[in-house]
N, C-alpha and C positions, 0 to 999 in steps of 0.2 A: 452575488456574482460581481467581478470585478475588473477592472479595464474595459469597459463597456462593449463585450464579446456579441455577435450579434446573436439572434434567438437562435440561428444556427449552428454557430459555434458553440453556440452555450449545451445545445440536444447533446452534440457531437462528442463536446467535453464529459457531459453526464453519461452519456452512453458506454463510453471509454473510460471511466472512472468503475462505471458500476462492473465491468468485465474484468477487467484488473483489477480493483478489488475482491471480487470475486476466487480469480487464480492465485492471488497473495494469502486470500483466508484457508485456500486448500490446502496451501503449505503449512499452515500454523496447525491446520485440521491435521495433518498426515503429523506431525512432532509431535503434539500431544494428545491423541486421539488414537492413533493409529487407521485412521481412516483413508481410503482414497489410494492405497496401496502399502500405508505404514510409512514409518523413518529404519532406517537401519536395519541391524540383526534381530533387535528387542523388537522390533515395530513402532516402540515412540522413543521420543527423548527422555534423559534423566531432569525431571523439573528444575533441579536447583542446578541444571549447566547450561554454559551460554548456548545450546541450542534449545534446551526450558525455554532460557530468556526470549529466543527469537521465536519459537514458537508461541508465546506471548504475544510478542507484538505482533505476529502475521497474522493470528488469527482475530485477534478483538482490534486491529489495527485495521484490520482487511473487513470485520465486516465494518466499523464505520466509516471506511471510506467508501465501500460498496450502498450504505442507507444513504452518505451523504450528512453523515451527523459527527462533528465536532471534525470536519473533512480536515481544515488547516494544521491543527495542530497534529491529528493520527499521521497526514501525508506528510509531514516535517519530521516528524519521529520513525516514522517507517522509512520514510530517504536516509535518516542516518544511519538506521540498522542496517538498510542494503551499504552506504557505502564499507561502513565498519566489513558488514562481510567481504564486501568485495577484496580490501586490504590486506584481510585476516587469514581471507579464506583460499581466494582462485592467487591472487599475485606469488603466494608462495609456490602454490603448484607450475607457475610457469611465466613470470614474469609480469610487467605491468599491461601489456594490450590483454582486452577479449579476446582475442581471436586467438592467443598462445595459451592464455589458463582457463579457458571454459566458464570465463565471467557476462558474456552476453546478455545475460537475462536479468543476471543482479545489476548487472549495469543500467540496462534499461530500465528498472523498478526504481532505482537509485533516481535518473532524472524527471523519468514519467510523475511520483508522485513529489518532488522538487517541484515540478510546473501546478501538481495539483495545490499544494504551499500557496503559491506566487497565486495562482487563478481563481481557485476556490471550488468550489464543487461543479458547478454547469447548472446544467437542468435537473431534474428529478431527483433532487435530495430534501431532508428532511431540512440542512440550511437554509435552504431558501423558502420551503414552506414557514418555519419560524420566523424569519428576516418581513416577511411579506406580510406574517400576523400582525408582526410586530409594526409594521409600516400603516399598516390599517387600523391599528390602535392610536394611534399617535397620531395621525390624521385624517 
């Protein structure tokens, strides 16, 4: 954990990582799975298209930042898939705010796991169980 959040912040943070996480791995679930209501016409994505791709990353993206295992790096690569969508996706249908092309959510996913980057997991990730081993080894 980092910026010395207090044990509150830190639950808070963990608690809010593991729920969003959670909602991003459904996405990745529903593109290559067909779970959870499907993607599209077919139900899933075609694997080698950039919705494959991104159903990739939501889904093994989403559950490590949901365990809290390799949090920094999955929530920096998962921020940039959302912002890419964002770009790719809603600004064409309607310009650059949210509220004109239905990008609210990628928006929000965009900086939410941005701050998970910058902060690190919180509480109740598998990070900080290893970090803590590892502290107790070493001293």
């Amino acid at each position: 954990m980092k910026y010395g959040l207090t044990p509150l912040q830190a639950k808070v943070l963990g608690i809010s990582r593991i729920a969003i996480g959670f909602l991003f791995w459904v996405h990745g679930a529903q593109k290559l799975f067909g779970w959870f209501g499907g993607f599209g016409e077919a139900g899933t994505a075609e694997l080698m298209s950039r919705f494959g791709a991104a159903g990739l990353i939501e889904f093994f993206g989403g559950l490590l930042i949901m365990l809290g295992l390799f949090t920094v790096p999955a929530a920096f690569i998962a921020s940039g898939q959302m912002a890419v969508a964002y770009f790719w996706m809603h600004v064409p249908r309607g310009g650059l705010f949210p509220w004109e092309n239905g990008g609210e959510k990628v928006a929000f996913y965009t900086f939410f796991f941005l701050l998970l980057a910058a902060l690190g997991a919180g509480a109740f990730s598998i990070d900080g169980a290893m970090r803590r081993r590892k502290e107790e080894a070493s001293g």
